[in-house]
C-alpha positions as CSV (number, residue, x, y, z in Angstrom):
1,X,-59.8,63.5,-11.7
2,X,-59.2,60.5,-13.9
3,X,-59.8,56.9,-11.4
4,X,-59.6,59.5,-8.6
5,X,-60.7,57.2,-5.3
6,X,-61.8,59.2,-2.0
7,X,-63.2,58.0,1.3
8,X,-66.7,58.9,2.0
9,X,-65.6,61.6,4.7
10,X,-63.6,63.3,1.8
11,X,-66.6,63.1,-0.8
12,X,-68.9,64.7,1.7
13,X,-66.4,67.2,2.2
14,X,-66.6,68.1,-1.4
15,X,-70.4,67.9,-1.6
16,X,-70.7,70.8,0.7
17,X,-68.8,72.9,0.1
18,X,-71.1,73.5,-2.9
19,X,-74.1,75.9,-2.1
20,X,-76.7,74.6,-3.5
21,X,-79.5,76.6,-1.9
22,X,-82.4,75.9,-3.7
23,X,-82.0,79.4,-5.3
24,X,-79.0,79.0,-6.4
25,X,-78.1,76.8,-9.3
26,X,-77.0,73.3,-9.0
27,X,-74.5,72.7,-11.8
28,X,-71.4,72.7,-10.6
29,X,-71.9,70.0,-7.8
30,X,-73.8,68.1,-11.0
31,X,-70.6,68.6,-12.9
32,X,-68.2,68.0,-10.5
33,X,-70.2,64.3,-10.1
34,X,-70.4,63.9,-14.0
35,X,-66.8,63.9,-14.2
36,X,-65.8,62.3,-11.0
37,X,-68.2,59.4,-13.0
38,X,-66.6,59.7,-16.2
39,X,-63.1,59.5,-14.7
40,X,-63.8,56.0,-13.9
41,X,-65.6,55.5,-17.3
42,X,-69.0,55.6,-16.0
43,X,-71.1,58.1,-18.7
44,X,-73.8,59.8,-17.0
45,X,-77.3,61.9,-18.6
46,X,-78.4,65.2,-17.8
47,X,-82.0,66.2,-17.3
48,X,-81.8,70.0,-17.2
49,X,-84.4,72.7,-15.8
50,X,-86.5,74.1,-18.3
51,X,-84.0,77.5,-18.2
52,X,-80.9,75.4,-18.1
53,X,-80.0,76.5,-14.7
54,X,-79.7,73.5,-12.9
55,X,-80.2,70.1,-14.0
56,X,-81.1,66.4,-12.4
57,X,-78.3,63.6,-13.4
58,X,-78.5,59.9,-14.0
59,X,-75.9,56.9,-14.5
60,X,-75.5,53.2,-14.6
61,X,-72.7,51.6,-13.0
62,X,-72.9,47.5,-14.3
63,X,-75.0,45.9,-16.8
64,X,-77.5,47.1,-18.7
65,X,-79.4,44.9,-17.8
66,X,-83.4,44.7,-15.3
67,X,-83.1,44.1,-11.4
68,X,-80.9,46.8,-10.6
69,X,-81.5,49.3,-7.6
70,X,-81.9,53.0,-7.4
71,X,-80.0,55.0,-5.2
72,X,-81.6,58.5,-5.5
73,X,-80.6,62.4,-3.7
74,X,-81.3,65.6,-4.1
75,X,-79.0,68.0,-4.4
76,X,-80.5,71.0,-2.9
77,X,-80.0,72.3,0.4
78,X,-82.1,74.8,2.5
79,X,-80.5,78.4,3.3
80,X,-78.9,79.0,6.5
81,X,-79.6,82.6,6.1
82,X,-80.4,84.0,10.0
83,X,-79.1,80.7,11.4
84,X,-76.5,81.0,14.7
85,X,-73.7,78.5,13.0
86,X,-71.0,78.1,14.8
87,X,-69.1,76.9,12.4
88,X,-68.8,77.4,8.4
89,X,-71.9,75.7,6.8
90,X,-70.2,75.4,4.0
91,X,-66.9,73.9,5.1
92,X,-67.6,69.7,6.7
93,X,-66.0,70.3,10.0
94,X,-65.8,67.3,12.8
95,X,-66.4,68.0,16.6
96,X,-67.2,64.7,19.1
97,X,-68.3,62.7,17.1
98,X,-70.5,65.0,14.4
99,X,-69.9,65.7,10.9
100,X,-71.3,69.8,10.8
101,X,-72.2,71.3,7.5
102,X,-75.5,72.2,5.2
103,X,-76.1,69.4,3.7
104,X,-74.8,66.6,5.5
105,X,-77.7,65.0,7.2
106,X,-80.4,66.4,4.4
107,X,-78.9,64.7,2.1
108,X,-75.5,64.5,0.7
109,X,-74.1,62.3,2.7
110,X,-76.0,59.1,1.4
111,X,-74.9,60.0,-2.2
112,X,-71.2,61.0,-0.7
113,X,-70.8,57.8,0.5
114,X,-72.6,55.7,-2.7
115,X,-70.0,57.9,-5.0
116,X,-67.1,57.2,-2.9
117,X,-67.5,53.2,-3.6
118,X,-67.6,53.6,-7.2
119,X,-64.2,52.5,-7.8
120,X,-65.4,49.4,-5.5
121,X,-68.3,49.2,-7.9
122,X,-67.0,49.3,-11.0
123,X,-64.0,46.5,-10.0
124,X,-66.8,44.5,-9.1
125,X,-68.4,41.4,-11.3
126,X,-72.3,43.1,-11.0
127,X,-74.6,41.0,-12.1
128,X,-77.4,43.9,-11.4
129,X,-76.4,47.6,-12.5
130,X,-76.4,50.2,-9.9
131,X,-78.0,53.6,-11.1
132,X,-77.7,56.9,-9.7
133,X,-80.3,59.4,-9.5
134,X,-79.4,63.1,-8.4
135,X,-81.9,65.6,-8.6
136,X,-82.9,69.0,-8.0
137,X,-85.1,71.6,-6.0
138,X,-86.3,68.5,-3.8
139,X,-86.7,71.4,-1.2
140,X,-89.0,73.7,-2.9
141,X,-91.6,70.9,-3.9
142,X,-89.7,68.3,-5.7
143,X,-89.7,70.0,-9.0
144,X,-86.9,68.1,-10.2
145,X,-88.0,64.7,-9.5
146,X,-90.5,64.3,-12.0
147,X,-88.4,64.8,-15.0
148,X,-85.7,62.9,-13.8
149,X,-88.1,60.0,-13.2
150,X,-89.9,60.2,-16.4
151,X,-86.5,60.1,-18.4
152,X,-85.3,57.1,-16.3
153,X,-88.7,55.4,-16.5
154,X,-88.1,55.3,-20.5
155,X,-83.6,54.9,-20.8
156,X,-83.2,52.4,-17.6
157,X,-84.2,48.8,-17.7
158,X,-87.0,48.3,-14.8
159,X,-85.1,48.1,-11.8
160,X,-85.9,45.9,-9.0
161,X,-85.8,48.5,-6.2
162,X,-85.5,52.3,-5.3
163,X,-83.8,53.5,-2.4
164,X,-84.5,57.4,-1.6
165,X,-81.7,58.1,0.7
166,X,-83.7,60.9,3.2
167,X,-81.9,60.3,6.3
168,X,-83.9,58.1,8.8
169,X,-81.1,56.6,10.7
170,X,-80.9,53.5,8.6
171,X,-84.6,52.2,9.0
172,X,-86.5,51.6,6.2
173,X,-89.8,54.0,6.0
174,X,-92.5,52.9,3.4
175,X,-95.0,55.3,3.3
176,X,-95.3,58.7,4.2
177,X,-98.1,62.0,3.7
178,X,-97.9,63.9,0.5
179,X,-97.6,68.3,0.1
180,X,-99.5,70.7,-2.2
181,X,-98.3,74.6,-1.5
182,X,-100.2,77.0,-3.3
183,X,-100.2,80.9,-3.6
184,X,-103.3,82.9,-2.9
185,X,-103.4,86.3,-3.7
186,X,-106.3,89.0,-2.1
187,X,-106.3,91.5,-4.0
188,X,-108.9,94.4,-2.3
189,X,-109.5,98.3,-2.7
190,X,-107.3,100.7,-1.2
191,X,-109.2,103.6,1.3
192,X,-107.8,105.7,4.0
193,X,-108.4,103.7,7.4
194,X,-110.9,106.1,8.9
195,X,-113.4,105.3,5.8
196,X,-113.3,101.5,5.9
197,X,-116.6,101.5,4.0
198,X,-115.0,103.0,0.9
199,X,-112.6,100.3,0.6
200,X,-111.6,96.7,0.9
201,X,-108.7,95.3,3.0
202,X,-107.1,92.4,1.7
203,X,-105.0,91.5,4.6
204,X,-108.6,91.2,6.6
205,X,-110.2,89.0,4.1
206,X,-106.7,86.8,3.9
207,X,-107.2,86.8,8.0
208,X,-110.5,85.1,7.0
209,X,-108.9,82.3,4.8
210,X,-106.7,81.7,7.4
211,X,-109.3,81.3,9.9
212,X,-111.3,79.1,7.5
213,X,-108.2,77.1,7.2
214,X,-108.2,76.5,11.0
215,X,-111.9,75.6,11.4
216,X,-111.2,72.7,8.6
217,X,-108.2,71.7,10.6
218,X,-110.0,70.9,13.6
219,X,-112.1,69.1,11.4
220,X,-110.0,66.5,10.2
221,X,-108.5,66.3,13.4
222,X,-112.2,65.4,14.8
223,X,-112.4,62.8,12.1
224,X,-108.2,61.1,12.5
225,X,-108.6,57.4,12.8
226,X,-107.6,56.4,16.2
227,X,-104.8,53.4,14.9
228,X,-103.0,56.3,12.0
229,X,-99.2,55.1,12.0
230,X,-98.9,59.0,11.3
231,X,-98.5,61.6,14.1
232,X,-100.0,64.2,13.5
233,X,-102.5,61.4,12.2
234,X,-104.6,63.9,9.9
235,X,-104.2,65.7,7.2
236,X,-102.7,69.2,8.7
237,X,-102.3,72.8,6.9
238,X,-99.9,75.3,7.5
239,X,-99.3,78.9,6.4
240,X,-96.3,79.6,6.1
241,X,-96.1,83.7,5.0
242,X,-98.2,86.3,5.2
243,X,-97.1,89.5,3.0
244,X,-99.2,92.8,2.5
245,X,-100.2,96.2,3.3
246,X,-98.2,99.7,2.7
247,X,-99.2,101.8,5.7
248,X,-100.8,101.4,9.0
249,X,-104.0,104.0,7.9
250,X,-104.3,102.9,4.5
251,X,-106.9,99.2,3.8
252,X,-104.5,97.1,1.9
253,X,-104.6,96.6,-1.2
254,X,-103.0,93.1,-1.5
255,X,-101.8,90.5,0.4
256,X,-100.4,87.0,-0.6
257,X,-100.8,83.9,1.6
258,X,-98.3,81.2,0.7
259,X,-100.1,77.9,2.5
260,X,-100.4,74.2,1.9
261,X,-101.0,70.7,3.5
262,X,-99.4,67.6,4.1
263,X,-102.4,64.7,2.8
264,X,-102.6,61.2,3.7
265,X,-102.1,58.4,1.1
266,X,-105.0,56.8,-0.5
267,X,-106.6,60.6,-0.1
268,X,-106.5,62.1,-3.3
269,X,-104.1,64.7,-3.1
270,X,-105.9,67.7,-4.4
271,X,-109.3,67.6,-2.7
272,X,-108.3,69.9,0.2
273,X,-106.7,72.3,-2.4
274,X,-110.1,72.2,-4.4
275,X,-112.5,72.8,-1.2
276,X,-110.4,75.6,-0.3
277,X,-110.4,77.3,-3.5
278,X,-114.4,76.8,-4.1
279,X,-115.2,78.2,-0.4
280,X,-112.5,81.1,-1.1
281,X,-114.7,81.5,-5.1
282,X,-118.3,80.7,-3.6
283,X,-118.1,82.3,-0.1
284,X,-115.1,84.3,0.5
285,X,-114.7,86.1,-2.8
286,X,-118.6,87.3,-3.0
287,X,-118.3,89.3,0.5
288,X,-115.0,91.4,-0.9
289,X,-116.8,92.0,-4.4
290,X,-120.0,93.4,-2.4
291,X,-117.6,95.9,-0.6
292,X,-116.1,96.9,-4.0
293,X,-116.3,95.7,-7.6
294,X,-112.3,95.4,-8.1
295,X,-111.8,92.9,-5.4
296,X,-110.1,89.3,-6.6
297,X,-109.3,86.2,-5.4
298,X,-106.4,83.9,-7.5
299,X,-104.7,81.0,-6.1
300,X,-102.0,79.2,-8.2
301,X,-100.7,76.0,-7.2
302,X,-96.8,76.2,-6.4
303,X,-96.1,72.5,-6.0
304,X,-97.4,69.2,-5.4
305,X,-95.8,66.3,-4.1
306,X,-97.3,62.7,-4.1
307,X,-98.0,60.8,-0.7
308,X,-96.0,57.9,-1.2
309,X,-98.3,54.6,0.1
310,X,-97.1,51.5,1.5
311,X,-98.7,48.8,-1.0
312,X,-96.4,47.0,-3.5
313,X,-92.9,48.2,-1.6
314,X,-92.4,44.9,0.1
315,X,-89.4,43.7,-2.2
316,X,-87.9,47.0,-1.7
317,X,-88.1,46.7,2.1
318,X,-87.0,43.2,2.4
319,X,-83.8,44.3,0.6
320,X,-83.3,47.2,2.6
321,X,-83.4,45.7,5.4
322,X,-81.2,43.3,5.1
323,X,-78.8,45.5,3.9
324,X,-79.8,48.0,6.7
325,X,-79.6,45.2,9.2
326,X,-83.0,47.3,10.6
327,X,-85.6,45.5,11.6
328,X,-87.5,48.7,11.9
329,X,-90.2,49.9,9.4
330,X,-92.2,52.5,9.8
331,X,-93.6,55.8,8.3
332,X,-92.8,59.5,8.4
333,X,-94.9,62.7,7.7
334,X,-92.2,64.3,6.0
335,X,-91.8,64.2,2.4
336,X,-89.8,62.9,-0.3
337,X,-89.2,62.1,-3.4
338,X,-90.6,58.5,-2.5
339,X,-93.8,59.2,-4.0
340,X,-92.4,60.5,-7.7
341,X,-90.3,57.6,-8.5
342,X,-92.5,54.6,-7.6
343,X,-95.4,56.0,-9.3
344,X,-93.4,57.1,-12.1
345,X,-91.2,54.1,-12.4
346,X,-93.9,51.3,-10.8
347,X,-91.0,49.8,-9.1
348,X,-91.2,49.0,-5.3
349,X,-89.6,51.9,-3.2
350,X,-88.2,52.8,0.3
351,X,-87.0,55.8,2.3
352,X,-83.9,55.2,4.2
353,X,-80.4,57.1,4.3
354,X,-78.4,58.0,7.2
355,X,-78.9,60.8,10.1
356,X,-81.8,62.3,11.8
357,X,-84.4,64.1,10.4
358,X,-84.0,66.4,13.3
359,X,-80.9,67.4,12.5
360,X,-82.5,68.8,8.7
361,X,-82.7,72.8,8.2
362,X,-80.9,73.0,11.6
363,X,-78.6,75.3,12.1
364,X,-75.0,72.9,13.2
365,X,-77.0,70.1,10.8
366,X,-75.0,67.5,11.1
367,X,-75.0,63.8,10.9
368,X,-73.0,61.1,13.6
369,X,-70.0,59.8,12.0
370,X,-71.6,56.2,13.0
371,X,-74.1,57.1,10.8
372,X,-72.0,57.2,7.8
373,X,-70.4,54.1,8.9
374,X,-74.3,52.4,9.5
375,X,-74.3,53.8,5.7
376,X,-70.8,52.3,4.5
377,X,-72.3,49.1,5.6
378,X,-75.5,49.4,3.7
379,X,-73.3,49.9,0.3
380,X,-71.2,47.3,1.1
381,X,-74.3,44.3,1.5
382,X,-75.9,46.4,-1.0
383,X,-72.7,45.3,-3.4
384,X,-72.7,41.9,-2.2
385,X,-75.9,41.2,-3.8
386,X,-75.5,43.1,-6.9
387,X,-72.7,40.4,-7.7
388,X,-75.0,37.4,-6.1
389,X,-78.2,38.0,-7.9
């Protein structure tokens, strides 16, 4: 693979057909990137999960030197397990105008098309590095990110910028809501279903978290300030499975609630995970003990990924868009790894990559070939001022 030059079509095309599911390791794309890099002399760092199964990955192209910019991916995909594809998910295949695969809007592609102008890169007299930043299990709550961001924060001079390249069509998007996901697990007493008085059903108290869950929802919803740049503009919760129960006569004896929210910045992050789990220890939990002694409540906290706030980003949105050529800034509700690296780093940040966010966890994701030429164009002013500077 020595000097190996592709187009960014071709390096796309390589980058999925790796499946990298969130449950499924990572390394091989990481190692197929570490020695595309090395072949054109470009050593890059490994940041590896805490069982070695997959790892994040960071490199410098230029000089080693402060001012440089960021341009940061994950490497995780979502399944397509159930999805109606009609094509292979796993093979980049063109029709009118659309680049198909998993992958290719959320979000090789931005990385596809950075990696395929390395040999541009490296001929080039930089005067600011370049630094990759691939990571991993963005899609199950960032878990990578935070690692790779501490290590960078400490082995790469302060750069001048970070661009997280999420697609949003080539806008720049400065702020946007943060996630906590948690696990709560009602654990009741099992009794045949004709003696409910003998037992406790876990599913039924889980109904009642859910319920609770709703009433605070239209809560904040009630208190949304009018002028929010978000929509939905309040904090929202969502439950995303249910799982419990053996038999349709027996109470259940468990049940597990996977839930979260998406917060708003400047909210501290944790306060709706706290208020849930003192009404679920203080009111929920005392009604299910009084039924039977056994019954428990535990909630464990699967993930948690920072809002990522608009204050201090205004370097990193004036470059952007000039290398955008967007005029557009705005916010999304989605998140990112925006969040992770600017407070990590405490280097102004930005959202903006190519495709539509509507085309992520699709099934036929894909993302406009003028999309990845918007994105060819970015790189290429993006170059231009690496050698200025």
């Amino acid at each position: 693979m020595a000097g190996e030059t592709v187009d960014s079509v071709e390096m796309l095309r390589r980058l999925v057909a790796f499946d990298t599911t969130s449950r499924n390791s990572n390394l091989a794309l990481i190692e197929y990137v570490r020695e595309y890099l090395g072949g054109h002399g470009v050593s890059s760092k490994l940041v590896p999960s805490e069982d070695g199964k997959k790892a994040n990955l960071f490199a410098t192209v230029g000089p080693d030197v402060e001012g440089g910019v960021v341009l940061s991916g994950h490497t995780d995909v979502v399944p397509v397990d159930g999805q109606p594809w009609d094509t292979d998910p796993w093979t980049l295949t063109l029709r009118d105008g659309k680049y198909h695969g998993r992958g290719t809007c959320d979000m090789k592609a931005f990385y596809a098309i950075a990696l395929a102008r390395l040999p541009e890169f490296r001929k080039a007299k930089l005067r600011r590095p370049i630094h990759f930043a691939l990571s991993y299990d963005e899609e199950v709550g960032c878990v990578g990110a935070h690692a790779l961001a501490a290590r960078m924060a400490v082995e790469v001079p302060r750069p001048r910028a970070i661009i997280i390249g999420e697609p949003t069509m080539m806008t720049v998007v400065h702020a946007h809501k943060g996630a906590q996901i948690y696990v709560t697990r009602f654990t009741g007493f099992e009794a045949h279903s004709s003696m409910t008085h003998l037992g406790v059903s876990a599913i039924h108290f889980a109904g009642e978290f859910v319920h609770w869950l709703n009433r605070v929802q239209d809560e904040l919803d009630a208190k949304a300030p009018r002028d929010s740049e978000f929509m939905p503009a309040a904090a929202t919760f969502n439950v995303g499975t249910i799982v419990g129960g053996t038999a349709g006569n027996i109470l259940a004896r468990e049940c597990e609630v996977l839930w979260g929210y998406r917060e708003l910045p400047g909210r501290p992050i944790d306060e709706l995970g706290e208020r849930a789990q003192k009404w679920l220890r203080e009111e929920l939990l005392p009604k299910m003990k009084a039924k039977h002694p056994a019954a428990a409540i535990d909630t464990v906290l699967r993930s948690s990924t920072p809002a990522f706030s608009p204050e201090g980003n205004d370097e990193a949105k004036a470059l952007a868009g000039s290398w955008s050529g967007s005029n557009t800034v705005g916010s999304v509700v989605y998140g990112t790894e925006a969040g992770i690296f600017k407070k990590t780093l405490g280097v102004p940040t930005v959202v903006c990559g190519p495709g539509d966010i509507a085309q992520a966890h699709q099934p036929n994701e894909y993302i406009l070939a003028s999309q990845i030429e918007a994105c060819e164009g970015f790189m290429s002013r993006m170059l231009e001022w690496a050698c200025r500077e």
